[in-house]
C-alpha positions in Angstrom: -158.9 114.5 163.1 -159.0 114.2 159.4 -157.9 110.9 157.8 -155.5 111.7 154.8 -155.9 109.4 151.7 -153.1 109.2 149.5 -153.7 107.5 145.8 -150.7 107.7 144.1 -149.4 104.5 144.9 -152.5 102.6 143.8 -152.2 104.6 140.4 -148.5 103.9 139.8 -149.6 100.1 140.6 -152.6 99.8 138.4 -150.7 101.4 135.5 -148.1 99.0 135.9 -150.4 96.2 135.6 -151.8 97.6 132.4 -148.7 98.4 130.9 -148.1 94.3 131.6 -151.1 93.2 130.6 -150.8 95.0 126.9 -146.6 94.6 126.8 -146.1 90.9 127.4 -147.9 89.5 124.1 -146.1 91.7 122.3 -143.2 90.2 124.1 -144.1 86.5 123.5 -145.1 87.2 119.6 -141.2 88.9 119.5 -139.6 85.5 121.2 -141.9 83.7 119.2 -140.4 85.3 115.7 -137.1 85.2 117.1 -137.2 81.9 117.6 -138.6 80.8 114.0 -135.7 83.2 112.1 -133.4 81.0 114.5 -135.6 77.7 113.2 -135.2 78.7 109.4 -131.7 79.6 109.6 -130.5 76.5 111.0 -132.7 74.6 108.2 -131.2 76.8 105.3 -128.0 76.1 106.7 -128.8 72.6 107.0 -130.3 72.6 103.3 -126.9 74.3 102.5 -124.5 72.1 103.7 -126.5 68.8 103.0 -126.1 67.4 98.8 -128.2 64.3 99.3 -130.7 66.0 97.4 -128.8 67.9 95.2 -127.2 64.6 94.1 -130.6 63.4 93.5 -131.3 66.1 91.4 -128.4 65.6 89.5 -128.8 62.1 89.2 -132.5 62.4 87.5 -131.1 65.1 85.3 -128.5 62.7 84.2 -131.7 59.9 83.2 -133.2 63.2 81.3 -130.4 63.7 79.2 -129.7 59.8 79.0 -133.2 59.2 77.8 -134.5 62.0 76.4 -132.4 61.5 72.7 -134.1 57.7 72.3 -137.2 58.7 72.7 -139.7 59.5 69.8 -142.8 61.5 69.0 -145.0 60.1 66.6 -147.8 61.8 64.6 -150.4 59.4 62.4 -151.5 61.3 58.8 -154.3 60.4 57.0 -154.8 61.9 53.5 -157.8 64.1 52.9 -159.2 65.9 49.3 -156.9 69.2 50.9 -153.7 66.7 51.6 -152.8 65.1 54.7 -154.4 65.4 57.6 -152.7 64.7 61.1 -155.3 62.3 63.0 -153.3 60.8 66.2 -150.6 61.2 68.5 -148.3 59.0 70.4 -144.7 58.3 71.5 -142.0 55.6 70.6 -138.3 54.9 71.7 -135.6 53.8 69.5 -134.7 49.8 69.9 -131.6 49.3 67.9 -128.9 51.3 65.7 -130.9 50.0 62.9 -133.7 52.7 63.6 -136.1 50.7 64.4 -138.8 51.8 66.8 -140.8 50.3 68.8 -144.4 51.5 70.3 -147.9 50.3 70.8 -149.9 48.6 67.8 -152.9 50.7 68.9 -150.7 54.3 67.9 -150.3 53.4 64.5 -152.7 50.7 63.2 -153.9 51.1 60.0 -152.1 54.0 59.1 -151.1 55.6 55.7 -148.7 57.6 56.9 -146.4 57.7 60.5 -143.6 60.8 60.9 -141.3 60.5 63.6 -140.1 63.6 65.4 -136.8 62.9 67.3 -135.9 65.0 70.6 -133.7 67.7 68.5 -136.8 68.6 66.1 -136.2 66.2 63.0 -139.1 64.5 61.8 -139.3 61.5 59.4 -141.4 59.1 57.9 -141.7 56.0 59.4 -142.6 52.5 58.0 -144.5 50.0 59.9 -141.9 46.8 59.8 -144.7 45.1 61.9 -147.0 44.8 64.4 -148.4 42.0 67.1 -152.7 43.7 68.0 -152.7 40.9 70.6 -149.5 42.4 73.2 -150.5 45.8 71.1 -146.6 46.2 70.1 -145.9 47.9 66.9 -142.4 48.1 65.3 -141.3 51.0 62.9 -138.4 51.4 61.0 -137.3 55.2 60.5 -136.2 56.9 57.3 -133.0 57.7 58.2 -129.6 55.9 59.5 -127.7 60.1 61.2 -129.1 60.9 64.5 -129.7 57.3 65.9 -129.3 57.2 69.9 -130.6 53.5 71.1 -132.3 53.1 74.5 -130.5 51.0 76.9 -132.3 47.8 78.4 -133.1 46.0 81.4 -132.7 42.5 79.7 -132.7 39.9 82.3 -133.6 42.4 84.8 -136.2 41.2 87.2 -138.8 44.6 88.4 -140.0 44.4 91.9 -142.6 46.6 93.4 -141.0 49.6 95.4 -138.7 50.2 92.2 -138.1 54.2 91.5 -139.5 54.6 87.6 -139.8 57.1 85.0 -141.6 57.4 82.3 -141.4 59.2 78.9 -144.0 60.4 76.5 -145.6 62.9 74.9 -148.6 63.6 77.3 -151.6 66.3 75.6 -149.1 67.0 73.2 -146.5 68.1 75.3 -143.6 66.3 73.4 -140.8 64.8 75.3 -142.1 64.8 79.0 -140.8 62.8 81.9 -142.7 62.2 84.9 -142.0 60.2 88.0 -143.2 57.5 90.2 -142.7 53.6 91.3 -143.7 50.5 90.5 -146.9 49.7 92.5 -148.0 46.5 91.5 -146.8 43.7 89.0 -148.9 41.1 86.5 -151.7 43.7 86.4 -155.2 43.3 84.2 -156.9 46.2 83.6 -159.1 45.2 81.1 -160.4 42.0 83.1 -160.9 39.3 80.5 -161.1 41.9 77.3 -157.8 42.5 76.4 -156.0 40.0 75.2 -152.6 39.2 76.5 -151.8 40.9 80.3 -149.2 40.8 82.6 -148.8 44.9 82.7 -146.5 46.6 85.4 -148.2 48.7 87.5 -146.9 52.3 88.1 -148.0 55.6 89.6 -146.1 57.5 87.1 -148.2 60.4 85.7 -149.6 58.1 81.9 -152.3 60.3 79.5 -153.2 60.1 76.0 -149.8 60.8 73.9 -147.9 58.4 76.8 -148.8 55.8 74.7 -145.3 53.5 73.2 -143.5 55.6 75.2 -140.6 54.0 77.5 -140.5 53.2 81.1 -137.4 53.4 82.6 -135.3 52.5 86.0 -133.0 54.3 87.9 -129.8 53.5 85.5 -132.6 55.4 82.3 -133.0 51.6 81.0 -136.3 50.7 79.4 -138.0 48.0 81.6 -141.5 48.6 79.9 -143.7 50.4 77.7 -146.8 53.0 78.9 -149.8 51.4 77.1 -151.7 55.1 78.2 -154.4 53.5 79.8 -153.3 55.0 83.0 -157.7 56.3 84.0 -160.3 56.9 86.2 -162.8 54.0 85.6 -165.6 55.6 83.5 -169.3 54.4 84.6 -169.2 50.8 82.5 -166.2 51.7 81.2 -162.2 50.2 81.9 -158.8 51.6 82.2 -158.5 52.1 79.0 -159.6 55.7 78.3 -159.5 58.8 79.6 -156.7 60.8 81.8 -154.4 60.1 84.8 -155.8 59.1 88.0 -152.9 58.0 89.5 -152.7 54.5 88.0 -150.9 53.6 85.2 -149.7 50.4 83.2 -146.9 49.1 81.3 -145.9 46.2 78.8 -143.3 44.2 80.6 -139.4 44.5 78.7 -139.4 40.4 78.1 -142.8 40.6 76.5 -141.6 43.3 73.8 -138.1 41.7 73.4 -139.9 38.4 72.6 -142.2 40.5 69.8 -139.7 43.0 68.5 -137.2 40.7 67.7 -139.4 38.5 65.9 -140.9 41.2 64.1 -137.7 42.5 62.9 -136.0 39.3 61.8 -139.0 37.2 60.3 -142.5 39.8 60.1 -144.6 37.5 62.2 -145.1 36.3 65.6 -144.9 33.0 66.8 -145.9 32.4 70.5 -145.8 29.3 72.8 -148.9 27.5 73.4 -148.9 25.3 76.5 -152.6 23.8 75.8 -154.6 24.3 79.1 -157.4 25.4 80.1 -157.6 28.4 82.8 -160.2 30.6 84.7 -161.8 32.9 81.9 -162.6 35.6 85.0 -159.6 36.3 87.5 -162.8 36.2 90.3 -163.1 32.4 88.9 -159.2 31.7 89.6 -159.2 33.0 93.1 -162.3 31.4 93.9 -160.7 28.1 93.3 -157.8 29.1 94.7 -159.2 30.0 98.1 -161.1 26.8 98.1 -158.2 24.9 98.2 -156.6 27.5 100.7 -154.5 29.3 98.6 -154.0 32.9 97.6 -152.2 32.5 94.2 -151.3 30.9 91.3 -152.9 29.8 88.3 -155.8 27.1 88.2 -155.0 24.6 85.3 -159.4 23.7 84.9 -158.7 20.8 81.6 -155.5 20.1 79.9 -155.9 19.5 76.2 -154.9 15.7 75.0 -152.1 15.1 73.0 -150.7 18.7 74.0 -147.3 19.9 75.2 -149.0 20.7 78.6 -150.1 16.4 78.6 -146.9 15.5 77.9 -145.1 17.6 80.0 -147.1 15.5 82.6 -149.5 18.5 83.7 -153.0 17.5 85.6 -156.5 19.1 86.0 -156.9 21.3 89.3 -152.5 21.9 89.7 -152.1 25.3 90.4 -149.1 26.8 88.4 -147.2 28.9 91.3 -143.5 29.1 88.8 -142.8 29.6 84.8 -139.1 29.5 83.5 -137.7 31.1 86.9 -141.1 34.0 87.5 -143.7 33.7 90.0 -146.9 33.1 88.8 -149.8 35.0 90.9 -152.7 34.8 88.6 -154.1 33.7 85.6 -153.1 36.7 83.6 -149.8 36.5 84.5 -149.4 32.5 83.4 -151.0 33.6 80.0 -148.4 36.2 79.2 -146.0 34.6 80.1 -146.3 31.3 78.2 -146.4 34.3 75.4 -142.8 35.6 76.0 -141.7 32.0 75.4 -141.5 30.5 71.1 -142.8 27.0 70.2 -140.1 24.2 71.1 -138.3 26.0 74.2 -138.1 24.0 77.2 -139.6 25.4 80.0 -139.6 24.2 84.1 -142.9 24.6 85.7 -143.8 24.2 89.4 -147.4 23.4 90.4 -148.7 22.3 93.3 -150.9 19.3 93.4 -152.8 18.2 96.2 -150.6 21.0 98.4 -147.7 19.5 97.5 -145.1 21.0 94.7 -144.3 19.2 92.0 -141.6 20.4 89.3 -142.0 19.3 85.5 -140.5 20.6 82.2 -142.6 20.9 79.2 -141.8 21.4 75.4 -144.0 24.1 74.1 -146.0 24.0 71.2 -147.3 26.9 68.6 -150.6 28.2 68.7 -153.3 26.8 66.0 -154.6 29.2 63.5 -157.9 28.9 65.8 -156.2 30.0 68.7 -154.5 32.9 67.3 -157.9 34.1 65.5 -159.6 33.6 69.2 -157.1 35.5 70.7 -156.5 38.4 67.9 -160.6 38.5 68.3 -160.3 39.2 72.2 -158.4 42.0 71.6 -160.9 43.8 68.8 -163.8 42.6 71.0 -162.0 44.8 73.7 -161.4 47.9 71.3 -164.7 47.6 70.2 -165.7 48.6 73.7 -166.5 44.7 75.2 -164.5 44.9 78.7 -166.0 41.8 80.2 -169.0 39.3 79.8 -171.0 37.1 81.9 -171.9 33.7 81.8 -175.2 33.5 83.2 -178.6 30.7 83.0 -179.9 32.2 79.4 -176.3 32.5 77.9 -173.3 34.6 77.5 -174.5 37.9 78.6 -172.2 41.4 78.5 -170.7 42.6 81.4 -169.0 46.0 81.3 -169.0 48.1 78.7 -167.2 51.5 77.5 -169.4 54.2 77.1 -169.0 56.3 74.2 -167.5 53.0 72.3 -168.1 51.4 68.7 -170.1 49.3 70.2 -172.3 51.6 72.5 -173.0 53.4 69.6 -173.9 50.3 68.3 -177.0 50.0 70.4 -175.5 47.0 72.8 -175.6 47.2 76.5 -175.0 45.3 79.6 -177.0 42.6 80.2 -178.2 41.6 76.8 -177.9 37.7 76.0 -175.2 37.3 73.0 -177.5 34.2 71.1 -175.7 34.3 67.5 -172.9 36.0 65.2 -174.6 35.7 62.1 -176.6 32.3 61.9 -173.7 30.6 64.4 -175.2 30.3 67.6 -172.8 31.5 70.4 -173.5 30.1 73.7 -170.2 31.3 75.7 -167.4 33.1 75.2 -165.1 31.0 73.8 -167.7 30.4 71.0 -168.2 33.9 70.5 -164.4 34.6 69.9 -164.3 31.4 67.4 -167.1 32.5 65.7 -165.8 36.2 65.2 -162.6 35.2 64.0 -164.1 32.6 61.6 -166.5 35.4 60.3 -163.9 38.0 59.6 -164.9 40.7 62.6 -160.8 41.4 63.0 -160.6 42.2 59.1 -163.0 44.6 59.5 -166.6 42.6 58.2 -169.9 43.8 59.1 -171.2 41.1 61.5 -175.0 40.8 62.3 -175.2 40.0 66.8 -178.7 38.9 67.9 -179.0 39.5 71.2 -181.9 39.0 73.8 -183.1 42.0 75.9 -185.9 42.1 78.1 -187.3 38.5 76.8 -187.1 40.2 72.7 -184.6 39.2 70.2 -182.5 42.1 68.7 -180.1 42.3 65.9 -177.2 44.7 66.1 -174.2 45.5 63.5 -171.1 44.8 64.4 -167.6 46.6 62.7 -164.2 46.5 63.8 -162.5 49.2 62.9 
């Protein structure tokens, strides 16, 4: 008999398999977009319903429009044989109904001319009322009483880190910019020990060149500080100090430009308080001490000067100055500045702790010798001429960091050459070498001869502030 072999059934069956194996991706990818449309549905209607952010929006609108009419643009002209000639750029806010301004020293030192643009396009001249190189605040007084919208202020007002801030400028050129960030770090020192008086906020607000004098502001659009534009990558031997944005940026604390503005304005000079101590020159020196006597800040107090308000106040050699007036004090920086914001003959309460224990004192502060305020006013020119830090080393006072590209790369001085004299005065550390440039006129702009010792030669270099 004949078998009879059907194979329908296994063909039906195979097919069916095939058809599965080709249909049911198709069929998961389908699901699969079904459920997404499903996913951004619900979150559109989510985004829909919800107005937290919507009221965020409209609550950093509201600091544009609050803020945007104080602030300034200002434009530095220098006059040429074809007329003036626009050479820098920076930013300002308005500090009173008066029309004064106020914005960094640095934006319009020396300069013949300053216009003012305000935020609906009217410019004016500007005339410089006064400024203070050491805090690098400047105060300008506009040409004109229409149009005057004053920025509020966080008097009083103590920043923390974690504060929302904003700040305003005119970034490249790109007049009347805001940009966004918070405060990352308080009593900052970017320059190390070149830059005279520090204390900055720290902020990761986008800063560039043009940022410069222009506000800082909290949530409620009222100025806590100033952008000082030195917001950079370090450069190789360089600071913070030039350059563009990396994230970082800095600000002049509110009290310290209250204390200088109003003085400018009402009297033309500055007077600061002088406690007469002796700190750390190198922040690396103060927490060295520090840690040695297991501590992780403050401010070491190395000599107090006799017959000083610091003596009398009952101050020792070795406290560690942890409170000013009410603010903590977490570094050396931050004790200098401070003392700053203070005039001679206010009362100030101190805390130190001596031998681990506290101990609370007031003291009457002084004013500032002529010397001092040459050494200081010669700190900062030292650190625009490019100087960011120096060492004190077995054969002298050698230089530390340096700004390439600076007056005094140019100059021919580099890191690691032995300062031995400023003219015929010997200089053997750095406090010498700031008396000695202030007695010898480097801040007025004379041509100083610096020998310095390179490789075992001698070596005399120019030196001009300008």
């Amino acid at each position: 008999m004949r078998k009879i072999v059907s194979y329908g059934p296994a063909i039906v069956v195979s097919a069916t398999m095939l058809m599965a194996l080709f249909a049911a991706p198709a069929a998961v990818r389908r699901i699969g977009f079904a459920n997404t449309e499903a996913s951004v549905h619900v979150a559109q209607v989510g985004l829909d319903e919800e107005n937290i952010l919507e009221r965020l929006n409209t609550a950093v609108r509201s600091i544009a429009r609050a803020v945007e009419p104080t602030v300034v643009h200002i434009a530095v002209d220098f006059r040429t044989q074809r007329g003036w000639s626009r050479r820098s750029q920076g930013s300002g806010w308005v500090y009173d109904e008066a029309g004064h301004i106020v914005t960094n020293a640095h934006v319009v030192r020396d300069a013949p001319r300053v216009v003012v643009q305000f935020f609906d396009g009217r410019s004016v001249e500007a005339d410089i009322v006064g400024l203070d190189r050491s805090t690098d605040i400047a105060v300008l007084k506009a040409r004109t009483d229409e149009g005057i919208f004053p920025s509020r202020r966080a008097t009083s007002q103590q920043v923390e880190q974690g504060d929302r801030v904003f700040a305003f400028g005119s970034p490249f050129g790109f007049k009347f910019s805001m940009s966004e960030g918070i405060i990352s770090g308080l009593g900052r020192d970017p320059n190390v020990d070149g830059g005279g008086y520090t204390n900055f906020l720290q902020s990761d607000a986008a800063v560039n060149p043009g940022n410069s004098g222009g506000p800082l502001v909290d949530i409620r659009g009222r100025v806590v500080g100033m952008n000082v534009a030195i917001a950079t990558g370090m450069n190789p031997g360089g600071n913070a100090s030039a350059g563009q944005s990396s994230g970082i940026s800095f600000a002049i604390p509110l009290d310290t430009i209250e204390s200088v503005a109003e003085q400018l304005i009402t009297v033309g000079t500055v007077a600061k308080g002088y406690l007469g101590v002796e700190l750390p020159t190198m922040e690396e020196e103060n927490m060295g001490r520090l840690r040695a006597m297991g501590l992780t800040r403050g401010a070491v107090v190395t000599r107090v000067e006799p017959d000083q308000p610091a003596e009398k106040g009952g101050l020792l050699a070795d406290d560690v100055v942890i409170e000013f007036n009410g603010r903590d004090i977490t570094s050396t920086a931050g004790l200098r500045q401070t003392i700053t914001v203070h005039r001679p003959g206010e009362t100030v309460q101190m805390r130190v702790l001596r031998n681990g224990k506290p101990v609370d004192l007031n003291v009457v502060l002084g004013s500032q010798a002529e010397s001092q305020v040459g050494a200081q006013a010669a700190q900062v020119a030292l650190a625009e001429f490019g100087f960011v830090s120096t060492e004190q080393t077995d054969g002298g006072l050698a230089i530390g960091q340096m700004l390439s590209g600076s007056d005094a790369y140019r100059a021919g001085f580099r890191p690691g050459q032995v300062i031995s004299k400023v003219d015929e005065t010997p200089v053997n550390d750095y406090r010498e070498l700031l008396q000695a440039l202030a007695e010898k006129g480097f801040t007025n702009g004379r041509r100083l001869d610096v020998t310095v010792v390179e490789q075992g030669r001698e070596r005399v270099l120019n030196m001009l502030y300008r």
